[in-house]
N, C-alpha and C positions, 0 to 999 in steps of 0.2 A: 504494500500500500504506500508507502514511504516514497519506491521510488515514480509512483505513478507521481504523484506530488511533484515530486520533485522536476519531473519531466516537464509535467504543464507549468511549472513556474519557469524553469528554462523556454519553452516556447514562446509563455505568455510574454519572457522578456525579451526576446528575440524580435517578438511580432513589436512590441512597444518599440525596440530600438530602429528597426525597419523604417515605421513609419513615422519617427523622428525625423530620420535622418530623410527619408521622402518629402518632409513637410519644409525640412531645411533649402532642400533641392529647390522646390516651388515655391518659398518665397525668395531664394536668392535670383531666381529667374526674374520673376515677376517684376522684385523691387531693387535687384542689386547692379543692374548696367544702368539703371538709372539715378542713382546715386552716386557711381565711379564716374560717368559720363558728365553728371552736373555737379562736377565739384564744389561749386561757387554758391547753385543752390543748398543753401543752409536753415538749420535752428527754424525761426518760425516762418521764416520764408519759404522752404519746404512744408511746413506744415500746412500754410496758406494752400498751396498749388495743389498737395492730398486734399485737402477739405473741397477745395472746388473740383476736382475730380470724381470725387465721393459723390458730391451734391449732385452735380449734370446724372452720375448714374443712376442717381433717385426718381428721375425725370423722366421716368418711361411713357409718358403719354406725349413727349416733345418728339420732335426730330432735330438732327443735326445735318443739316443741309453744304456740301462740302461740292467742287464748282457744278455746281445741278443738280446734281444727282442726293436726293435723303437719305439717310441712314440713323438707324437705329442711336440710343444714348452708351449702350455697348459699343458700339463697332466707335462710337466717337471718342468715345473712353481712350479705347483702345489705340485709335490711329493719333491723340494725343497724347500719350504717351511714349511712343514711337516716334513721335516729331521732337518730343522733348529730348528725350535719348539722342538723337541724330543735334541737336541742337548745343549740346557738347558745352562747353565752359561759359557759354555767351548767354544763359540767364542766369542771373544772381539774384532775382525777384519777383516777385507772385505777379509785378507786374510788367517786367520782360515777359515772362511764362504769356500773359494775357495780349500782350501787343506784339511780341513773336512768332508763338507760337498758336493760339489761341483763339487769333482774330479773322488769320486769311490764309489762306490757300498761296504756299511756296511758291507753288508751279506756276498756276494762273495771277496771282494777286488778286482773286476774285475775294471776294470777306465769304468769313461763314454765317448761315444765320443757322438760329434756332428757330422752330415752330412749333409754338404754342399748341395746345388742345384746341383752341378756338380760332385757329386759320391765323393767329397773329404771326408775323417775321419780324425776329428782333436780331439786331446784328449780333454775332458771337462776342464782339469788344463790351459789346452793352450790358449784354447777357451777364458773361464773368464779372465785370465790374459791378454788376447789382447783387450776383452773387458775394461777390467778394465783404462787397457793405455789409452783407446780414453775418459774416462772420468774423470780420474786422471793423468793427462799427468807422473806426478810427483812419480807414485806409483812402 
């Protein structure tokens, strides 16, 4: 009996260290090229850029409008982060983040917008920056 115990406690800590070191994996992906890459983004500066991040994916009844084409508050999550990554030492603030990255289309310089539940289009610059207010009252 002893050593069945013993076995599943060896398992049971196997399977814990497995999916430690899995979770390590996925959040070093997820969040770690983008923290080596924005060196400069810092302290609450970064925090600012998470929280509006956060917030737009809260937003599932919007769209994120990028040059014509809509897409989802994921896929916009997502290709904004990817642009931040690619953007490399050259934001050092939630509000580079918002007028580099944030506001318009690389390629085109077309802006992005956002679209409201009720057919409204507000420009991406506006959007973050009204964002931005309700979590830095002070910004």
């Amino acid at each position: 009996m002893k050593k069945k115990k013993t076995r599943r406690a060896k398992a049971l800590a196997l399977a814990i260290t497995v999916s430690v070191a899995a979770l390590a994996i996925a959040l070093a992906a997820l969040f770690g090229p983008t923290h080596r890459a924005n060196a400069n983004l810092r302290g609450d500066e970064l925090h600012k850029v998470v929280s509006l991040l956060d917030l737009l994916a809260t937003k599932t009844d919007h769209s994120f409008v990028r040059n014509g084409q809509a897409y989802n508050v994921d896929t916009a999550v997502s290709h904004l982060k990817t642009k931040l990554r690619s953007a490399g030492d050259k934001i050092a603030t939630c509000e580079d983040f918002i007028n580099l990255v944030a506001s318009k289309s690389s390629m085109s310089g077309e802006p992005y917008l956002i679209v409201t539940p009720n057919g409204e289009n507000i420009e991406a610059n506006k959007f973050f920056h009204d964002l931005l207010k309700q979590i830095s009252p002070n910004a």
